[in-house]
N, C-alpha and C positions, 0 to 999 in steps of 0.2 A: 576559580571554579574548576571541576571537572566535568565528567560524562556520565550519563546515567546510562552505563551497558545492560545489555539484556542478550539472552537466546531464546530462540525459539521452539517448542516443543516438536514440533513437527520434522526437527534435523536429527533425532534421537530414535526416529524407526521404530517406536512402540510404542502401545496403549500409555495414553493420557495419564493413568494413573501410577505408571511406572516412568512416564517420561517428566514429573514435576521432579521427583527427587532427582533422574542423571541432572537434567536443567540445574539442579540445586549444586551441581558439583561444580560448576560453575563459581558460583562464588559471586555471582552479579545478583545487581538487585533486583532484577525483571526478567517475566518468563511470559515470552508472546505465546497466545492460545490460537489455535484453529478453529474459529465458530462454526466453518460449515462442516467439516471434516470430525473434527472433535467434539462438539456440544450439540450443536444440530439434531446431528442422525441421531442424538440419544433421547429426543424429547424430552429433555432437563426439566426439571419442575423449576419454582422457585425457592425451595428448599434447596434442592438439588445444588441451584447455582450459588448459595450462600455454604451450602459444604465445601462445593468448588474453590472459591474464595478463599475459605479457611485453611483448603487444605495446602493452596499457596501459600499463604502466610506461613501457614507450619512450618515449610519450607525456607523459609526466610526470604522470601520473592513479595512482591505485587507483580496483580495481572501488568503488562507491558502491551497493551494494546490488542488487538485481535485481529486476524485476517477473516477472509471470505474470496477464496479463490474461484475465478469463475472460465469457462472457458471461452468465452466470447465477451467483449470490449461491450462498454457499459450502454454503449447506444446502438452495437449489433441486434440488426432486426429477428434475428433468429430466437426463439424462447424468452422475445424481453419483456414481457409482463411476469414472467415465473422468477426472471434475474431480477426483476427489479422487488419483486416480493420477498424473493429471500436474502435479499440484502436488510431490505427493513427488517426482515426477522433478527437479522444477524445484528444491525444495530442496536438493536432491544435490550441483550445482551450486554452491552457494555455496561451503565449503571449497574447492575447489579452486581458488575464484580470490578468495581470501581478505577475502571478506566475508561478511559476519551476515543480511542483512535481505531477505527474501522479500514484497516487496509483492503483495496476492492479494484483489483486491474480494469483501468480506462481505456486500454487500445488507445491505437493511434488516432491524431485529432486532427478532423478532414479540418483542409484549409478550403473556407468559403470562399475566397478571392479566387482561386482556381480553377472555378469554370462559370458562366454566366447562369444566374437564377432560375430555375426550372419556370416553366410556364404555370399558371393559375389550370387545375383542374374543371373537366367539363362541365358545369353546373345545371346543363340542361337534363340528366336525367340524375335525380340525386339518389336512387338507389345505385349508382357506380361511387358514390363517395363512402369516404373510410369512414368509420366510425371516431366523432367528433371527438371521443373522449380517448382515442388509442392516443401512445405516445410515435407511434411510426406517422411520418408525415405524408406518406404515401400510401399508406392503409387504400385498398381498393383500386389502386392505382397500377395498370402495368407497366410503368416508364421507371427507368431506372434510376434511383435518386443519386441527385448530383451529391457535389463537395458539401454544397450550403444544403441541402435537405440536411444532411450527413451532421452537419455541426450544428443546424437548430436543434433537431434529437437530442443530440451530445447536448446541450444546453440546456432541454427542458428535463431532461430524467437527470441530470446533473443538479438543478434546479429543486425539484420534486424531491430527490434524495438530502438532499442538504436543507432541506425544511425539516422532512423525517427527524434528521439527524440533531437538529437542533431543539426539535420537540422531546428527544428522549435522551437527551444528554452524550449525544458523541458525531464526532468530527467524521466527517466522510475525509480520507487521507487517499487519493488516486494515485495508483504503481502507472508507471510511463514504458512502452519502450521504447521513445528514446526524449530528447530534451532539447525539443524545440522553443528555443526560449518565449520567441512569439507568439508561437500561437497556443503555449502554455498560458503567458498571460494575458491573451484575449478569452481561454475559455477563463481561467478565473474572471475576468472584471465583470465576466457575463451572467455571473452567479450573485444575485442578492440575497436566495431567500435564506441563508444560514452559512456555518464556515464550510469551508472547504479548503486543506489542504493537499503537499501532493509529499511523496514521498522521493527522497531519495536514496537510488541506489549505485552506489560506486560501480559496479559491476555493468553497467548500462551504461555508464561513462567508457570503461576498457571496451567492451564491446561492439561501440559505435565509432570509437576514435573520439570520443569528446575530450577536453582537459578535465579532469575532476575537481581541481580548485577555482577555476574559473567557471566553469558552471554552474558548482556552488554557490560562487558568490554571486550569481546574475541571479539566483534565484531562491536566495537564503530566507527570504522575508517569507515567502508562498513554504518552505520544507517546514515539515510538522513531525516526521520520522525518520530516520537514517537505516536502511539496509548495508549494514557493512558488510561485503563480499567483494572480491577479488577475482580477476581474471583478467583473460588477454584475447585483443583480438588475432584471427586467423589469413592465412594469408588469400583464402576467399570471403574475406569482408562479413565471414561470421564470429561467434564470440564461445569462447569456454572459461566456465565457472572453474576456479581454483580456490585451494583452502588460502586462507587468509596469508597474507605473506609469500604467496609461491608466486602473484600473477606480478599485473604492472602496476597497482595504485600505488602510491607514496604514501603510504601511513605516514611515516613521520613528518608528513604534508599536513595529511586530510586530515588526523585529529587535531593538532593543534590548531589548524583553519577554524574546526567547529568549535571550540574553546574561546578563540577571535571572537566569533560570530556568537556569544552567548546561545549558543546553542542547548537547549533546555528539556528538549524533548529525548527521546528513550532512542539510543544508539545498539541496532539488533544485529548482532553479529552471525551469521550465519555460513552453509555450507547445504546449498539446495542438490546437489549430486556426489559423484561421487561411492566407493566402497565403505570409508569410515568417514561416514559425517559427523557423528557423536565426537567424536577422537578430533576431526579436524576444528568444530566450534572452540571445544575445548583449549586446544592450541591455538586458537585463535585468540581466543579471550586473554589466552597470558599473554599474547605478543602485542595486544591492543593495551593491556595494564602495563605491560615493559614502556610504551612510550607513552603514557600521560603522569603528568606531574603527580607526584607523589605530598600526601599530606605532610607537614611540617612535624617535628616530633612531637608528641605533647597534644596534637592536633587529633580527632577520632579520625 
């Protein structure tokens, strides 16, 4: 087998309508969209998103999943009935331009074990309690929620959304910053009502000091999509994006690793900063096509 490469519209620094065709220069078979950035603000009809569609095709793409970039982690108390609205909005979207996969940044994921259970709220005057139905577990509350408030939240809008998402045909897919393997997979096992996936991105691996192929594999089974991006961390323990090929991943590690790992889902090559992003995707893509096997002759 091989990979199913994609780029993303949003690394090409123009109108949607002019960014399918650079994506098409590409030469891959998928072009991720920006639902909040790109289709959102436009009030798309349903017509609309079936032109969309087409006009991908025309292109010689299928949609490649969709983001929903947000500025606060998914169970941030700040505006999170409007994040959690426009994420279902954003999920909606997917069926109709026939793809699965909602990328939607999770922030970091408190660890419950880390401080002991917040006490039971006062009940003796129940005009001080929160409203039954908010997802903040501390609604009305002036005490500051601990780790475990922190990860219930994270559990029920994680919850709530992967119902959503299973009602209308698409994967809630959560971007991490960074890859705690544990407590990755305690929030998944704590998600019944629908899938959820998470994404990976190589570039979060450089950036942390993770190994890339061994966090991979501790967490190949939960990866739904691959951010391919490169970089290196710094020598104050922060991280800079680099075009494909300039940082520290091993390509000729990581793809083949995902080739191992029947890896099936949409491998999105990108270039989030930067002067020439277009220019560096691009160069990217041939340096990613330079190291996977190549069809047999005879073969399409």
């Amino acid at each position: 087998m091989s990979l199913q490469l994609a780029v993303a519209t949003e690394d090409f620094g123009v109108p949607l309508r002019q960014a399918i065709p650079q994506a098409g220069q590409a030469q891959v078979p998928g072009v991720r969209l920006n639902a909040r950035r790109e289709i959102l603000t436009q009030d798309i009809s349903a017509s609309g998103l079936r032109q969309l569609g087409q006009y991908v095709r025309e292109n010689r793409m299928e949609v490649a999943g969709l983001s929903c970039p947000t500025r606060h982690g998914l169970a941030d108390a700040d505006y999170l009935e409007e994040r959690i609205s426009l994420i279902r909005s954003a999920m909606e979207l997917a069926r109709p331009l026939h793809t699965n996969h909602l990328l939607v940044p999770c922030g970091l994921i408190p660890d419950p074990s880390s401080d002991p259970p917040a006490p039971e709220p006062d009940t003796a005057d129940i005009d001080q309690l929160g409203n039954p139905l908010s997802f903040s577990t501390t609604a009305g509350s002036s005490r500051t929620p601990t780790q475990a408030d922190q990860f219930s939240t994270l559990c029920e809008v994680t919850n709530d959304l992967a119902r959503h998402g299973s009602h209308v045909g698409c994967i809630l897919t959560l971007q991490l910053p960074n890859y705690d393997v544990p407590m990755i997979k305690q929030l998944l096992a704590a998600v019944t009502t629908g899938p959820v996936q998470i994404v990976f991105d190589s570039a979060v691996c450089a950036f942390t000091g993770a190994d890339v192929i061994d966090t991979y594999r501790n967490l190949y089974e939960h990866v739904g999509y691959v951010r391919a991006r490169d970089g290196r961390r710094n020598s104050d323990y922060s991280g800079t994006e680099t075009a494909l090929g300039d940082g520290i991943v091993a390509w000729d590690e990581f793809l083949p690793t995902l080739i191992e790992a029947d890896f099936t889902g949409w491998v999105c090559i990108e270039r989030t900063g930067g002067d020439h992003r277009g220019t560096d995707v691009l160069r990217g893509v041939a340096r990613a096509q330079s190291l996977l096997p190549q069809p047999a002759e005879g073969q399409g």
